[in-house]
C-alpha positions as CSV (number, residue, x, y, z in Angstrom):
1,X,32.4,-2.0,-10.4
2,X,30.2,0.7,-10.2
3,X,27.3,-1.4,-11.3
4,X,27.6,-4.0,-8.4
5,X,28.0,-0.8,-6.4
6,X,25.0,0.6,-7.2
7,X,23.2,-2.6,-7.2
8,X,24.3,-3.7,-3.8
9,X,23.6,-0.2,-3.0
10,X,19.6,-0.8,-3.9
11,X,19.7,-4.6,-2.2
12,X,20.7,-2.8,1.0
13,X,18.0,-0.1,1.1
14,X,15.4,-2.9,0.0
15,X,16.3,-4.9,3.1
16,X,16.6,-1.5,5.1
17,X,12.1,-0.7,3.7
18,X,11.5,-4.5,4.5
19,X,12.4,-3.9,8.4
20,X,11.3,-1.0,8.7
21,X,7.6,-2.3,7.2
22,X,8.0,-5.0,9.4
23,X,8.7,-2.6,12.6
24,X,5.8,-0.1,11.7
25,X,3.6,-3.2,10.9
26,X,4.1,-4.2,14.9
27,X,3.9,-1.0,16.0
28,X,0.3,-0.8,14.1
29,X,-0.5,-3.7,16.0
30,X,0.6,-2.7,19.2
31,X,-1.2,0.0,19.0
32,X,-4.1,-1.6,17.6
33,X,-4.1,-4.1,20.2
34,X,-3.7,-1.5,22.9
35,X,-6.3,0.6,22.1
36,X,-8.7,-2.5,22.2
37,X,-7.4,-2.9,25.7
38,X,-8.3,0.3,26.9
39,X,-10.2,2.6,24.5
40,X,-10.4,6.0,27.2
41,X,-7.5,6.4,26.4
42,X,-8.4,7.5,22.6
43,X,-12.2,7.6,23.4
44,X,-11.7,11.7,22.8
45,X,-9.5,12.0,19.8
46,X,-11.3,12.7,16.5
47,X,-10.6,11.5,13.2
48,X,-10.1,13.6,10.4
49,X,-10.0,12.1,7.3
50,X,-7.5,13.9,4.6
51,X,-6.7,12.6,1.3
52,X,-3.7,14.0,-1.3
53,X,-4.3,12.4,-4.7
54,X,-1.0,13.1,-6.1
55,X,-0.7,15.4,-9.1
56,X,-2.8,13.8,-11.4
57,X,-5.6,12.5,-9.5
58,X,-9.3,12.9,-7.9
59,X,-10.7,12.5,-4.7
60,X,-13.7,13.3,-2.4
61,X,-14.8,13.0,1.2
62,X,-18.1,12.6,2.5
63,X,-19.7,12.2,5.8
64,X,-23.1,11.6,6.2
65,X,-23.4,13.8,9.9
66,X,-21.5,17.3,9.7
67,X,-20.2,18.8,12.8
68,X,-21.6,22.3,12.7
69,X,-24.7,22.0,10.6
70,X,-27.2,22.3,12.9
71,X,-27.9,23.8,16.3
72,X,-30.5,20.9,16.9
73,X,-29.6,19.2,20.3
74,X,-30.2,15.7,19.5
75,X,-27.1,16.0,17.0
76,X,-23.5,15.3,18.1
77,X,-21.2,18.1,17.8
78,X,-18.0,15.8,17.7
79,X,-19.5,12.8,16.0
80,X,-16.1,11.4,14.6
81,X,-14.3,10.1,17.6
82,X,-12.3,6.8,18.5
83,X,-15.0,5.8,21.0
84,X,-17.7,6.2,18.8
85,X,-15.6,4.3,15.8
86,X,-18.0,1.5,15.1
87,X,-15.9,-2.0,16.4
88,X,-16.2,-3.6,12.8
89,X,-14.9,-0.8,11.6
90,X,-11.9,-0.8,13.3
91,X,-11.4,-4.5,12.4
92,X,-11.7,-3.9,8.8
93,X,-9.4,-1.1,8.4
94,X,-6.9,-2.1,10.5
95,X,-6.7,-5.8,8.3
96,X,-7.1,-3.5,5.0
97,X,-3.7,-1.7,6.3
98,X,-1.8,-5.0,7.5
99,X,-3.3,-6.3,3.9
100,X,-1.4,-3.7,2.1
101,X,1.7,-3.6,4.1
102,X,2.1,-7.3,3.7
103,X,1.7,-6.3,-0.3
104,X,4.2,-3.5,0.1
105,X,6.4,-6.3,1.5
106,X,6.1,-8.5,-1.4
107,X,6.7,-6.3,-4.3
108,X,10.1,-5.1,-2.2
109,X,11.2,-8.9,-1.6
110,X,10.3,-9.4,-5.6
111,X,12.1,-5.9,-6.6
112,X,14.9,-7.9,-4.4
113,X,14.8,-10.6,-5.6
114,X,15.0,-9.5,-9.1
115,X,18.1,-6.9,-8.4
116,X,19.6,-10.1,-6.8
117,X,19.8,-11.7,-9.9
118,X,21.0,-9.0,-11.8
119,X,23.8,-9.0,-9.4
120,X,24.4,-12.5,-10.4
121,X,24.2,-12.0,-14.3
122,X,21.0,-14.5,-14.6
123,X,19.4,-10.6,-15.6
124,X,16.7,-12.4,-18.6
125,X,14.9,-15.0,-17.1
126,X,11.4,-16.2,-17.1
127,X,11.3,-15.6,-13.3
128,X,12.6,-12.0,-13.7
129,X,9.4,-11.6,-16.1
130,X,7.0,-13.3,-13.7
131,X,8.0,-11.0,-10.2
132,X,7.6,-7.9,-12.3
133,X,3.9,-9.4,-13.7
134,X,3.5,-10.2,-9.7
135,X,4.4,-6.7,-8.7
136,X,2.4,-4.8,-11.3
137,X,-0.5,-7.3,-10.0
138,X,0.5,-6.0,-6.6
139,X,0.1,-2.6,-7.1
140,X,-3.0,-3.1,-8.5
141,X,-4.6,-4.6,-5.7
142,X,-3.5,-1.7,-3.6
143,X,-4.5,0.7,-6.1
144,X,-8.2,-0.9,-4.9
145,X,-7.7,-0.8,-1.1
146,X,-6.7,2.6,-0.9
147,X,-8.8,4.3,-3.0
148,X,-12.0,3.1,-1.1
149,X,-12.4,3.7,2.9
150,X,-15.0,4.2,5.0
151,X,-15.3,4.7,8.5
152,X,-18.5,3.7,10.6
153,X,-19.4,5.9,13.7
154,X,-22.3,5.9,15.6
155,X,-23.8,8.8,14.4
156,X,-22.9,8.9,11.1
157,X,-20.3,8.0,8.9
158,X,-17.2,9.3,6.8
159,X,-15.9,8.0,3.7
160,X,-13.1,8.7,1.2
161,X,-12.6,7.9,-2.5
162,X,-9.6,8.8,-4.1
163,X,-8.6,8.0,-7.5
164,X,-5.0,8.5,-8.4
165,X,-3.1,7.9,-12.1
166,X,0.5,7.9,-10.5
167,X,-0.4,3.6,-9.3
168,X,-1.5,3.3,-13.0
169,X,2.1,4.4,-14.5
170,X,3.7,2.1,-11.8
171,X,1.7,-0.9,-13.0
172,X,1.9,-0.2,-16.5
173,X,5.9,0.0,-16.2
174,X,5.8,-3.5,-14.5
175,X,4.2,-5.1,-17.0
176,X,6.0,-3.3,-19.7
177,X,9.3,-4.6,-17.5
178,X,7.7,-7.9,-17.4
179,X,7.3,-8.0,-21.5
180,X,10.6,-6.6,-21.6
181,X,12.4,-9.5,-19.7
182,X,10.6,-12.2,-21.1
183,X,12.1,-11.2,-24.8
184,X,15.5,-11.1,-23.1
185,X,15.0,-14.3,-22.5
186,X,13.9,-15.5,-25.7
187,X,16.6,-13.9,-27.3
188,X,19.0,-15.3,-24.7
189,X,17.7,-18.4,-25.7
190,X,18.0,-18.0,-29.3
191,X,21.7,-17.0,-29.0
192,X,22.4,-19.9,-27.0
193,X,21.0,-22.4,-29.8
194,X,23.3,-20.7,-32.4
195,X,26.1,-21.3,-30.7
């Protein structure tokens, strides 16, 4: 059937995004871990913060020691480097990053889940309701992470806020999911006691 096609179809490339999380969430680590180990080797690169809202969105950046605004010699041309990336930090963005990759995992092994019993025709149940609540709680949570960072130098510091309406749809059609397989499941309910 074309259904089970499709829905194995989806199953498949939700495994396929859960390993490949999983494999950029070592690599992250790795390279985390390696640049703790020996930080010359970045100590030069800069960091540029960009930011791309979406279509609907709003976002700033800020930075509290500009590159080229003085000619002053006690300021640092090249403030935002890697070696001058306060170690804190470092630490806290790096766990805000495994934080929402570990969320990212969740919502696809609930989205998996749910798909998984589909597949099995158990389609309205109260569990199907509660994953979708779970993921729309999810993508909340990241909505938060990401739309706050800050970065910590020793000379000054950069910071990005970025407000987006596209996680806002995504969490509202969860929920709306969520309300939607819940009354499936009452009226699955109700038809069973009439017969």
């Amino acid at each position: 059937m074309t259904k089970n096609t499709l829905l194995n179809t989806a199953i498949w490339v939700t495994r396929l995004l859960k390993i490949t999380l999983i494999i950029a969430t070592i690599g992250i680590t790795s390279l985390f871990i390696y640049a703790q180990i020996d930080k010359d080797t970045f100590a030069d690169q800069e960091i540029v913060l960009k930011v791309n809202p979406g279509i609907i969105g709003f976002s700033t950046i800020g930075s509290s020691v500009w590159k080229y605004d003085t000619k002053d010699t006690n300021y640092d041309l090249i403030p935002y480097t890697f070696g001058k990336l306060k170690t804190v930090s470092l630490y806290i963005n790096y766990f805000k990053v495994i934080f929402i990759a570990l969320l990212i995992f969740l919502i696809l092994r609930a989205f998996e889940t749910i798909m998984l019993s589909v597949k099995t025709l158990h389609t309205f149940s109260s569990r199907n309701a509660k994953l979708f609540r779970k993921i729309g709680v999810y993508i909340i949570v990241i909505t938060i992470l990401i739309s706050y960072t800050v970065f910590r130098f020793e000379s000054g510091d950069q910071t990005v806020l970025q407000i987006s309406l596209t996680p806002i749809v995504y969490t509202l059609l969860a929920f709306i999911m969520a309300e939607i397989f819940k009354e499936g499941e009452n009226l699955r309910a109700e038809n069973d006691l009439t017969i």
